[in-house]
Phi, psi and omega in degrees: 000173204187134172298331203249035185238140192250354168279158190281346164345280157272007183277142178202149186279194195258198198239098160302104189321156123234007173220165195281169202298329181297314153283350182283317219270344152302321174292275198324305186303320192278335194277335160301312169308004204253309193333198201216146184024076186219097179255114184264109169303313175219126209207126193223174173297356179228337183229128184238117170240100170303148138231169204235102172284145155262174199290328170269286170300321199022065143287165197223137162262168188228146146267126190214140186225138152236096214274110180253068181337297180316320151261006173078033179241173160214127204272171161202169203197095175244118185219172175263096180349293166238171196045167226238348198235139163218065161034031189108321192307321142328309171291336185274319154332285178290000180242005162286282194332296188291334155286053153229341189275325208265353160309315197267350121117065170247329169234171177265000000 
């Protein structure tokens, strides 16, 4: 799924600032690096990529966040490496993390 994806399936909204970006984007690295069995591989100033196992199987997701300032966002994109069905689980991810961001009042 994906912020920036336009069937309603995969769409999910992206993460909306309420502190400038710079400082949202500090937060979001740590609380992603906090998620359970989540190793953030790659991580630049604007993009951040995770991978994410799962608990049975440890299949591995991709986490992917981007920070566009200019629209006071963070686009995100969590999908499954392999097959096509991962029961939700992606989706159930990406709306911890943002109830975890918005604890921390970084997103609305």
């Amino acid at each position: 799924m994906s912020s920036d994806a336009t069937d309603a399936p995969h769409a999910i909204d992206p993460f909306r600032l309420t502190v400038p970006p710079d400082e949202a984007w500090r937060v979001i690295r740590t609380v992603v690096a906090a998620l359970p069995r989540t190793r953030i591989v790659e991580h630049t100033e604007s993009r951040l990529h995770a991978e994410c196992r799962s608990a049975v199987f440890r299949f591995v997701d991709d986490l992917e966040l981007q920070v566009r300032p200019a629209d006071g966002l963070v686009a995100v994109r969590s999908a499954a490496r392999l097959g096509r069905w991962d029961l939700g689980v992606n989706r159930r991810r990406v709306e911890a993390l943002r109830a975890a961001l918005r604890r921390r009042r970084v997103i609305r």
